[in-house]
ROFI-963916 format. One line per field, with one value per residue (C-alpha): residue number from 1; residue in three letters; z, x, y. Coordinates in nm, 2 decimals. Each point is the difference from the previous one (the first is absolute). Layout:
# ROFI-963916
k [NUM ...]
r [ALA ...]
w [Z ...]
u [X ...]
v [Y ...]
This chain:
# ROFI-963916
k [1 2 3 4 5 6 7 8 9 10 11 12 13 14 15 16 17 18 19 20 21 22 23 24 25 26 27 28 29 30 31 32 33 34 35 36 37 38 39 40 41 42 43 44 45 46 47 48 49 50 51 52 53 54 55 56 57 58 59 60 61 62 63 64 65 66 67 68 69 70 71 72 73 74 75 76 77 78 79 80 81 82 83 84 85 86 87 88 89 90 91 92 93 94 95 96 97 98 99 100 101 102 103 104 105 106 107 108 109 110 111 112 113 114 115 116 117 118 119 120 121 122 123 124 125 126 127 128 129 130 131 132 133 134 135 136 137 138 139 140 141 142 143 144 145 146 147 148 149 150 151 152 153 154 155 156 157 158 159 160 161 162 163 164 165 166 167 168 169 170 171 172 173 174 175 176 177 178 179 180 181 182 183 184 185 186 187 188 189 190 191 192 193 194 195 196 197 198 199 200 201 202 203 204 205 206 207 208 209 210 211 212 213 214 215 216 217 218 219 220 221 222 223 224 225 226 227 228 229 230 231 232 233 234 235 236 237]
r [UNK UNK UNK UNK UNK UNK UNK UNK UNK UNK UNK UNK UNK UNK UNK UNK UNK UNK UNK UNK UNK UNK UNK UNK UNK UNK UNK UNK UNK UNK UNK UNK UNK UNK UNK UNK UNK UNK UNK UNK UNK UNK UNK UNK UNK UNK UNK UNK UNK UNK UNK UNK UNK UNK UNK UNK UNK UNK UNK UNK UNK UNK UNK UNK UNK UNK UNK UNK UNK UNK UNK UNK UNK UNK UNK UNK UNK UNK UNK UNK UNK UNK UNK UNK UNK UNK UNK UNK UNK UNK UNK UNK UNK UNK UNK UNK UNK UNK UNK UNK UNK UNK UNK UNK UNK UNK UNK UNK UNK UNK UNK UNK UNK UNK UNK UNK UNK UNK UNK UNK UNK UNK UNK UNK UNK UNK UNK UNK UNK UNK UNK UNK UNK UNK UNK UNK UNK UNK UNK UNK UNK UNK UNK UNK UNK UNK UNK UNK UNK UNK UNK UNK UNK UNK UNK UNK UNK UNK UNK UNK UNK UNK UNK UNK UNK UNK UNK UNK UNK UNK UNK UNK UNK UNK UNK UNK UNK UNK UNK UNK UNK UNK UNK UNK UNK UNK UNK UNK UNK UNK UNK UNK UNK UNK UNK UNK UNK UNK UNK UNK UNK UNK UNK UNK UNK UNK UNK UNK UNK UNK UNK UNK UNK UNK UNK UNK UNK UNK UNK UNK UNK UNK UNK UNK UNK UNK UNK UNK UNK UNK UNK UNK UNK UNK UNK UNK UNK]
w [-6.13 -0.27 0.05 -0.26 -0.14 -0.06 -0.18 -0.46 -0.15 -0.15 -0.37 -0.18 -0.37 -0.33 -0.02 0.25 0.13 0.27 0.29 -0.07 0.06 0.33 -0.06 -0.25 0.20 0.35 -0.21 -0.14 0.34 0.09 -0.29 0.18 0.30 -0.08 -0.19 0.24 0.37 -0.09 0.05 -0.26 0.14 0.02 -0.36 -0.16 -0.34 0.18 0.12 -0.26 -0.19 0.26 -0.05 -0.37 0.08 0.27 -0.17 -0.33 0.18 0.19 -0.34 -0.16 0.28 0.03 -0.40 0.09 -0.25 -0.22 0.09 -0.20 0.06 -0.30 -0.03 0.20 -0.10 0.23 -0.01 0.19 0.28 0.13 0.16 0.23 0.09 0.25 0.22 -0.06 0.15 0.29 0.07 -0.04 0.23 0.28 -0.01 -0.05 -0.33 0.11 -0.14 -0.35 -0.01 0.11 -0.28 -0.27 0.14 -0.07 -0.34 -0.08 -0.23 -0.22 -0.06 -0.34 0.00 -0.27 -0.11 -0.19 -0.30 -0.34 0.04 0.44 0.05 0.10 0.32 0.13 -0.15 0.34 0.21 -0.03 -0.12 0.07 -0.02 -0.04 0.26 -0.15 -0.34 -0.34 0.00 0.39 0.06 0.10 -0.29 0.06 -0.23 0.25 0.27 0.00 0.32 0.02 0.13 -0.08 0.11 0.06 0.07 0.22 -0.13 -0.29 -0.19 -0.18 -0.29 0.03 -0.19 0.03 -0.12 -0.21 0.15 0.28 0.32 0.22 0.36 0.17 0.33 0.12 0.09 0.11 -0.05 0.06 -0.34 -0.13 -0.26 -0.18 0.29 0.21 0.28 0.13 0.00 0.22 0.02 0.02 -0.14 -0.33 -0.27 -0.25 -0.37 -0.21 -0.36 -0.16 0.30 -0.02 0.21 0.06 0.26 0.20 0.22 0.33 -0.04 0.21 -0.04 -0.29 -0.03 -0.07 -0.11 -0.01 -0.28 -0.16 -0.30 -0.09 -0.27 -0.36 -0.12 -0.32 0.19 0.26 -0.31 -0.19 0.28 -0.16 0.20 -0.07 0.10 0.07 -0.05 -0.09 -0.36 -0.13 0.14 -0.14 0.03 0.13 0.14 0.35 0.37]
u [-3.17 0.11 0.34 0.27 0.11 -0.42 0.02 -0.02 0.29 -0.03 -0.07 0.33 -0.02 -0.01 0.34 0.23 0.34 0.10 0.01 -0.36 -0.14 0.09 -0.16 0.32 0.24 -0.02 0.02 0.29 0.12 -0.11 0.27 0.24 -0.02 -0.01 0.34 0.12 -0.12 0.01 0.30 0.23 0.13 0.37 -0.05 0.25 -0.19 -0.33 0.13 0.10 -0.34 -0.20 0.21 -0.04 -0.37 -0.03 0.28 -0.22 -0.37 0.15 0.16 -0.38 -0.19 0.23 -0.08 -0.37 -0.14 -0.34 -0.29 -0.23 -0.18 -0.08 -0.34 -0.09 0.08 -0.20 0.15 -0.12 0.24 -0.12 -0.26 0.24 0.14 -0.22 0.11 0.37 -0.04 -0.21 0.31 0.25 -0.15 0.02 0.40 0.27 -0.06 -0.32 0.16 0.03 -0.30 -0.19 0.19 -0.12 -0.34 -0.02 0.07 -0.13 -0.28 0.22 0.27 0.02 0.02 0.20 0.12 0.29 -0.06 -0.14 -0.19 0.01 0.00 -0.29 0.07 0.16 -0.33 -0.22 0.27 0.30 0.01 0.21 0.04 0.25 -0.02 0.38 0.11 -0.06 -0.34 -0.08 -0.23 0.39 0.18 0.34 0.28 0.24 -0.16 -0.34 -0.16 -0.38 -0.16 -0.09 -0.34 -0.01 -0.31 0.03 0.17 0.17 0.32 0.17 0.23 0.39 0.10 0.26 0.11 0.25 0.18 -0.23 0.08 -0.28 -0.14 -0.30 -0.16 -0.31 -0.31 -0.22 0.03 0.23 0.19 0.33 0.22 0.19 -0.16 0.30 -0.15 -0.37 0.02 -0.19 -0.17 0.28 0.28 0.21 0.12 0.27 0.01 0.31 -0.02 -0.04 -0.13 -0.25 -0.29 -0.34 -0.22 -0.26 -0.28 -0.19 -0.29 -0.25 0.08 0.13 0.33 0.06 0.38 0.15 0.30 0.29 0.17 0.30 0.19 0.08 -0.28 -0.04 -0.03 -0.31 -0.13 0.01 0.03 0.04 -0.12 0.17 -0.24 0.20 -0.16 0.06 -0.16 0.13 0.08 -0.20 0.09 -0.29 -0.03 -0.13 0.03]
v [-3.02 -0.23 -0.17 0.16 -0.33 -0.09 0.32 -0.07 0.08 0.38 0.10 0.05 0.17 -0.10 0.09 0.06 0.01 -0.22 0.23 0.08 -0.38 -0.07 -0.40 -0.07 0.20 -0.17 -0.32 0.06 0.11 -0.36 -0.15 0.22 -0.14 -0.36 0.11 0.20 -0.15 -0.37 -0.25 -0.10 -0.36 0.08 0.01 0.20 -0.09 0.12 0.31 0.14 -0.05 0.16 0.26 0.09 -0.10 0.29 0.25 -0.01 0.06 0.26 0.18 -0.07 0.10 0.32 0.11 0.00 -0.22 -0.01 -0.20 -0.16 -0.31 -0.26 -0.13 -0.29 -0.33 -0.27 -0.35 -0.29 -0.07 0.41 -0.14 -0.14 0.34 0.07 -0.31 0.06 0.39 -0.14 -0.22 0.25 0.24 -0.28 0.01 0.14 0.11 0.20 0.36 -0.11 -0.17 0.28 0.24 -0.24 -0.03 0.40 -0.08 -0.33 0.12 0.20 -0.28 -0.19 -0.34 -0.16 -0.39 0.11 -0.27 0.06 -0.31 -0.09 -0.39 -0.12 -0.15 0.36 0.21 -0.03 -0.03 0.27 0.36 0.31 0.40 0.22 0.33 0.13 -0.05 -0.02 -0.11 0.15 0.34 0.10 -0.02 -0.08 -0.20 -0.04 -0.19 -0.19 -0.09 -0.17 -0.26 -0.38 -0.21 -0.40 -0.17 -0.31 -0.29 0.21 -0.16 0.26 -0.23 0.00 0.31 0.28 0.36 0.11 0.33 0.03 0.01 -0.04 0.01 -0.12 0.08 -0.15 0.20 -0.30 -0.37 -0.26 -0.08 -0.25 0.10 -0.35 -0.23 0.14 0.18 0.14 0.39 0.19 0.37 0.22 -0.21 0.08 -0.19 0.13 -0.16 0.09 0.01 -0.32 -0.17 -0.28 -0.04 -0.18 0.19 -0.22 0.16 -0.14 -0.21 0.24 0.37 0.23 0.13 0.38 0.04 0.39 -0.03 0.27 -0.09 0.20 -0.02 0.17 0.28 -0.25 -0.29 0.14 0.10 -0.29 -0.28 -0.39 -0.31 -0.32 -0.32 -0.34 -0.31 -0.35 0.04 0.29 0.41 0.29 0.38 0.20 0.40 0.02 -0.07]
């Protein structure tokens, strides 16, 4: 008899409701626990986000929203996925990664730019699961997902009116050269906040993220580069 978790994930319609595609469900119960289960530091800052993160799934989840998956969108650094799954089911992480691997073939990959820079095309891409853009359309609250391949540096950039959190799936990761952050940790970015992201040398990084903030502003979000020559205003991660 074939072990249940060996099992493929079951057809889910065209178009469904959330309750009917048990794959996107049991993910987002996945978000729920990492905002519900996880430590907040004696942060009183950090608290309080994980709360709004987990009050405003539960309110989404609750209202039973529509499905519908985008086309794919294949970017280079996917074919790292793979690898970053395989190290996420080794730790402590191993739920989530499992609940993405359900789903990995129907998430769209995305750079976020009109024109990506070249150095970030083969190396970095993301997908939205809740949100605007997800297959769980939501303007209040966007959750997803972001891929490094080894040896990434993601520039100094920040957010304006986003507050954002991020959890690692799999891979070691450094936000600002400050500290190395581990499977399972969290790191809370208030709006405005600048930050350059470096990954390990060896091994991808999978990231889970939630942005909250105004419904125009998840809409619409704006991405301030810094650098020594000159700052440009892009849309994206």
């Amino acid at each position: 008899m074939n072990d249940p978790e060996d099992l493929p994930p079951e057809p889910e319609p065209a178009v469904a409701r959330l309750l009917e595609c048990p794959s996107w469900l049991y993910l987002l119960r996945e978000f729920d626990t990492l905002y519900r289960q996880g430590s907040a530091g004696g942060s009183r800052l950090i608290r309080s986000h994980r709360k709004r993160v987990r009050d405003t799934l539960s309110a989404i989840v609750e209202a039973n929203p529509i499905v519908t998956v985008r086309p794919a969108e294949p970017k280079p650094v996917v074919s790292h996925l793979p690898r970053a799954l395989d190290l996420g089911e080794r730790g402590a992480m191993r739920d989530m990664a499992r609940a993405v691997s359900r789903v990995a073939d129907r998430l769209t990959w995305e750079y976020g730019y009109q024109s990506v820079p070249r150095h970030l095309a083969r190396k970095y891409a993301y997908c939205e699961v809740l949100g605007p853009r997800g297959p769980l359309v939501s303007d209040r609250l966007v959750l997803g997902f972001v891929l490094f391949a080894p040896a990434t540096t993601y520039p100094q950039h920040s957010h304006e009116e986003i507050e954002e959190s991020y959890i690692s799936v799999a891979g070691a990761w450094s936000e600002n050269d400050v500290a190395v952050h581990a499977p399972g940790s969290l790191i809370l970015n208030r709006p405005g906040d600048e930050r350059r992201i470096t990954t390990a040398d060896l091994d991808p990084c999978l990231l889970a993220y939630a942005w909250t903030g105004s419904e125009g502003r998840l809409a619409a979000p704006t991405m301030k580069f810094s650098s020594n020559r000159r700052n440009r205003i892009s849309k994206g991660i």
